[in-house]
N, C-alpha and C positions, 0 to 999 in steps of 0.2 A: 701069758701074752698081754700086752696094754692093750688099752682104751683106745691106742690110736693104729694101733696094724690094724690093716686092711685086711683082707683075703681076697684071692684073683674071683670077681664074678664071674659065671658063667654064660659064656659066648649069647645062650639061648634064654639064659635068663633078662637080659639085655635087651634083649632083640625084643623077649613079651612087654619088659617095661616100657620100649620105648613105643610098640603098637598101640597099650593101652594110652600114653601120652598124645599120642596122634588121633586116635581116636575121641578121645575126650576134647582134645583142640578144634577137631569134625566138628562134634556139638557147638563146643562154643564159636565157632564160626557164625555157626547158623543161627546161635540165640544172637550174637552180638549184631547179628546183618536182620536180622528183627531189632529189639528194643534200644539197638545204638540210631536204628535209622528211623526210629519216632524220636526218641532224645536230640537228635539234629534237630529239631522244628519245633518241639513243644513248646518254647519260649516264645515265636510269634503264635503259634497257636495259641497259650494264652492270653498273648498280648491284643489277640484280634478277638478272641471274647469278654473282655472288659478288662482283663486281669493288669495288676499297678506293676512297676518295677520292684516291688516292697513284696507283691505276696510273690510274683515270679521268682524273684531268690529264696524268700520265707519256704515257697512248696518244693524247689529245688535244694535248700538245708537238711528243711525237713526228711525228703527224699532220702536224703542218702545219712541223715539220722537213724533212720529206719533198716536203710540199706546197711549199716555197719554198726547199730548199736542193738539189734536183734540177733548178730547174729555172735555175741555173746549167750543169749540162749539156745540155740542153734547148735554152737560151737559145747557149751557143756552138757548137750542133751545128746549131742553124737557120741560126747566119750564116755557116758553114762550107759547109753545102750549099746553102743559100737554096731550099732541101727545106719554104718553110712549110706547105703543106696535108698530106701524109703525115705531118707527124710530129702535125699538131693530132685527123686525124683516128683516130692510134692511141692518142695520149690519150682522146679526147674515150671510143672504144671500151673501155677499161679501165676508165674512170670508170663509165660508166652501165652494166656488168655488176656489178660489184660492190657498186652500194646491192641491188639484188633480191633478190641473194645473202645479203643478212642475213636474210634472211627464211632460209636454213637453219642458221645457226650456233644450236650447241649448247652452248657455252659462250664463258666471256669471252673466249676465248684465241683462240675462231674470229673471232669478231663483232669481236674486235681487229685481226685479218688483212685482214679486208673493209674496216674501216674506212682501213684504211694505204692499201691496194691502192686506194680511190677518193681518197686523195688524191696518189698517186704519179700516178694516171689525169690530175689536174688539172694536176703539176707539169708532165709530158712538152706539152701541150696549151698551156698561159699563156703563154711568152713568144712561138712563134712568133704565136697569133692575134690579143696586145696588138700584136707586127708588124705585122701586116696590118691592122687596127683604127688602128695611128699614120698608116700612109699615107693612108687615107680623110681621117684627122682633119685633115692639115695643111690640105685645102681648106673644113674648116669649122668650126677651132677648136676644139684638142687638148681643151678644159676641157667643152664642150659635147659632141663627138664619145664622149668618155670617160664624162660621166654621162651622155647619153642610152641608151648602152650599158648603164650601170649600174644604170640606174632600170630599165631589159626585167628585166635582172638580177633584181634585188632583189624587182622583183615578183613573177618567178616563187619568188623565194624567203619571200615573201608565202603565197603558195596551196599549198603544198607542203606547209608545218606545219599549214594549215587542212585540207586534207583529211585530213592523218594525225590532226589531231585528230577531226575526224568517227568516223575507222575505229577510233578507240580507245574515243570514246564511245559508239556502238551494238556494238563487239565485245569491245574492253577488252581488244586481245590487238597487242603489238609485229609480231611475224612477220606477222600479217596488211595490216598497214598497209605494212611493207618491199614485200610483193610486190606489193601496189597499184601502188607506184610503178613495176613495169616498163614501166607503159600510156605516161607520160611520160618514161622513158627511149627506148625506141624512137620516138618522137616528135622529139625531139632531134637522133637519129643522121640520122632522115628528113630534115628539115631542114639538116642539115650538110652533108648531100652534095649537097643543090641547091645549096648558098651553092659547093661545090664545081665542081661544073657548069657556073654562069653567071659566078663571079667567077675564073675560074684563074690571073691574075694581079693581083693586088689593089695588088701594086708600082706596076702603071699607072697606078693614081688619083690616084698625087701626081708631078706632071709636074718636080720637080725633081731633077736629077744629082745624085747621091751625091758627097761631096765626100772625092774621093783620099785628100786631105792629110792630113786628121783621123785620127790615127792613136792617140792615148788620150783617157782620160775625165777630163774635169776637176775641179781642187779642188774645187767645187763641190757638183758628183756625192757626192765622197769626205763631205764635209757629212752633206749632203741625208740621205744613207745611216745617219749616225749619230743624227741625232734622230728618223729613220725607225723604229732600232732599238730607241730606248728607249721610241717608242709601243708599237711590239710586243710587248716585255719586261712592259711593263704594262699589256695590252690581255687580263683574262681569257678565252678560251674558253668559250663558250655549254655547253660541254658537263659543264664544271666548274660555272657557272653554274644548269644545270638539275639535273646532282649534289646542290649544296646546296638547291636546290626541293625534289627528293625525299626529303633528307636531315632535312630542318625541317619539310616539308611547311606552309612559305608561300604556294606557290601546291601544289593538287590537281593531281594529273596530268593531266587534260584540258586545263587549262589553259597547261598550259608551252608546248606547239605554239603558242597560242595569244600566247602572252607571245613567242614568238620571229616569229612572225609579225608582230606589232606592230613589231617591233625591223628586220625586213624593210621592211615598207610605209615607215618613216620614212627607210631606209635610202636608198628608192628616187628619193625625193620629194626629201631632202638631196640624192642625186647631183645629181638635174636643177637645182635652184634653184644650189646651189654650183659645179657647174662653170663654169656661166656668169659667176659672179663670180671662178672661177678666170681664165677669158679676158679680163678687164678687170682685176682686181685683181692676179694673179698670186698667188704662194707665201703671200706675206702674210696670205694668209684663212685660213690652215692656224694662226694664231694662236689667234683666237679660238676656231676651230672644236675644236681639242684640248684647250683648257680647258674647255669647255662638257662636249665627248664621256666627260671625266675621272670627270665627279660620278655617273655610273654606278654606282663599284662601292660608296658606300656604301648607296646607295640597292637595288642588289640582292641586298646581301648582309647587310645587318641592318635590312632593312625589310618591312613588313608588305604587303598584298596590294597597295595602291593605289601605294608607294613602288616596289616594284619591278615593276611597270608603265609608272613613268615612267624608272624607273633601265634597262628592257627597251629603253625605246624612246631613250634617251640612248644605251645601248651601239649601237643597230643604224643612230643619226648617225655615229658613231665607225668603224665597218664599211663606214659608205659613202663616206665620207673616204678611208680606204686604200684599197677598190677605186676610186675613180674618180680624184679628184684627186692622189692621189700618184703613179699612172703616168703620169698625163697631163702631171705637172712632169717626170718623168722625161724625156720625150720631146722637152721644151724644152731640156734640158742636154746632151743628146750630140747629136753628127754621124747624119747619117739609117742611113751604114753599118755604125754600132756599136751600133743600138739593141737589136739580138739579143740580146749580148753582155750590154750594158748593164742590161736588163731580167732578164737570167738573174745577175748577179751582184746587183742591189739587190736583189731577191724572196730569193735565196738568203741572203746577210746578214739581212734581215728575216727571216727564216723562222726562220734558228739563233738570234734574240733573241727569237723569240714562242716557240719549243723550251724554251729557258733556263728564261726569265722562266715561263712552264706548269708546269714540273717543279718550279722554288720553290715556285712558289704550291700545288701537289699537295702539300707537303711541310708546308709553313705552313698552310693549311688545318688539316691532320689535328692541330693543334696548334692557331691560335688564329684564329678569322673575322676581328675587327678588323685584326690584323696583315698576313692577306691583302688589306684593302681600302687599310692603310699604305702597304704594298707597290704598288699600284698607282698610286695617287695621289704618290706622290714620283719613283717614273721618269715617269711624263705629264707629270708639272711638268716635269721635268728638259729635257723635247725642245725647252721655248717659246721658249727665247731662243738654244737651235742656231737653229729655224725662222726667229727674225729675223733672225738675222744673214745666213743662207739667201737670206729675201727681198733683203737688200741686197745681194746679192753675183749673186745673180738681176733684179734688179729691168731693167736692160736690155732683156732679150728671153724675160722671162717672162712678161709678161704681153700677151697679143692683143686685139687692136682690134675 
């Protein structure tokens, strides 16, 4: 038989994969409707504790440095133990202690601690439960599996910024809104450990043998990797974004949760419709979708209220592009035994390009607006014709039936 006959899965096998994908989307609902709805404000937050436009991007680089260049250790240390639920649920534990915790920082330098520490909470947690999340997927189409997960996601990263903008409109007060959100992080944790409970091997769901032989990652991957990196490079941070809100005062404060939550809900909605064109189309959709996701930054950075509204909700297309269908291609390019590995090294790359490309633009900012929107708009171009070439070199067995 090839490498490429299917066999008919079963009806019931199906059905478990798709519970545990719902399931885990449960959680990330809930984490994202915590730590997406402090990420809405952290930018005036520190901008109202003394913090410059220079450390505001510098700790929002950093951030997600940390958030995607750890979990290259992470990502080799799950396929070394194949230890996936210990190490997701001592992530997922760091993460949701430390959004509440801003509700006590005193200065920018604490509230910058907190912030690292939930996304170090994210890196240790990502690659092994995109693991366990690939193996559901193979029995019901990586593109679909990925945004249905992404849309649970994104939604809860919807209602996150809307409640904290509630609790800033009737209180007008940060800390107060942080420790809101401990209700929905204990929420989260509850749910983890049942997903814990009922699914303790989640490997099961996808009835295929690991295949020995596969023993590196292909050209391909190595690609894939690099137009992945100059999205990121030129993908601004919401948090730099909401900086220059409160910096221009274009959008009012109440508003910005609001403006991010918009950028969530399309986010969410992208996943679902695009994955599914991921599974029919393959890589190739990552064309168009990165040029459309691009025109964000002039629009939210030298436009007026209605402009960066739609330039919120272009950026939060663009956000859902990376979390859904870019791991989900990922997941078509390596062997099932490397995907650990493979997941911790692409997020990690990606991570030290969104690093980079944050602390320029921190830098460029405090010097000229336009120039940071230049800057964004020439790496985005730069990735589209990596991506085609991607698609054709993918085009084989990237795209599912």
């Amino acid at each position: 038989m090839s490498s490429d006959t299917q066999l008919p899965v079963p009806v019931s096998s199906r059905r478990a994969a798709l519970r545990f994908v719902v399931l885990i989307g449960v959680v990330s609902f809930f984490a994202d409707f915590t730590y997406e709805g402090a990420r809405s404000v952290t930018g005036p937050f520190l901008a109202i504790l003394g913090a410059s436009g220079a450390v505001v991007a510098t700790v929002a680089g950093l951030g997600e440095l940390l958030g995607y260049g750890l979990r290259l250790v992470s990502g080799r240390l799950s396929e070394r133990t194949q230890e996936f639920w210990p190490i997701t649920l001592v992530g997922y534990l760091v993460q949701m202690l430390a959004v509440p915790a801003l509700a006590l920082a005193g200065s920018w330098q604490l509230a910058a601690v907190f912030i690292l520490l939930e996304r170090i909470g994210k890196a240790i947690r990502n690659p092994p439960r995109d693991v366990m999340l690939s193996h559901a997927a193979k029995e019901m189409g990586y593109g679909f599996a990925f945004g249905l997960h992404e849309a649970l996601d994104q939604f809860g990263a919807l209602f996150g910024p809307l409640v904290v903008a509630v609790v800033l409109a009737y209180r007008g007060d940060y800390r107060t809104a942080f420790a809101v959100l401990l209700v929905p992080a204990i929420i989260t944790y509850s749910f983890l450990v049942v997903a814990r409970l009922l699914y303790p091997k989640p490997e099961a769901l996808e009835g295929e043998a690991p295949n020995i032989e596969s023993a590196g990652l292909p050209p391909v991957f190595w690609l894939y990797l690099g137009g992945a990196a100059l999205v990121a490079a030129g993908f601004a941070d919401f948090q730099l974004i909401a900086y220059h809100f409160e910096k221009t005062e274009s959008l009012r404060m109440v508003w910005v949760p609001i403006a991010y939550s918009i950028a969530m809900g399309v986010s969410g909605i992208g996943s679902l419709v695009f994955g599914r064109s991921f599974d029919r189309r393959g890589i190739r959709i990552l064309v168009p979708l990165t040029a459309l996701s691009a025109v964000f930054a002039p629009l939210v950075f030298l436009g007026g209220f209605w402009p960066v509204m739609i330039g919120s909700a272009l950026w939060g297309l663009g956000m859902g592009v990376h979390e859904s269908i870019i791991p989900a291609a990922v997941a078509t390019m390596v062997p099932r035994e490397r995907r650990p590995s493979a997941y911790g090294l692409f997020t990690g790359g990606y991570g030290v390009a969104w690093f980079l490309g944050s602390a320029v633009m921190g830098v460029i900012y405090d010097r000229s607006v336009p120039a940071v929107v230049v800057f964004c708009l020439v790496l985005q171009v730069a990735a589209i014709p990596i991506f085609m070439r991607v698609a054709k070199l993918a085009a084989p067995g990237a795209a599912r039936p």
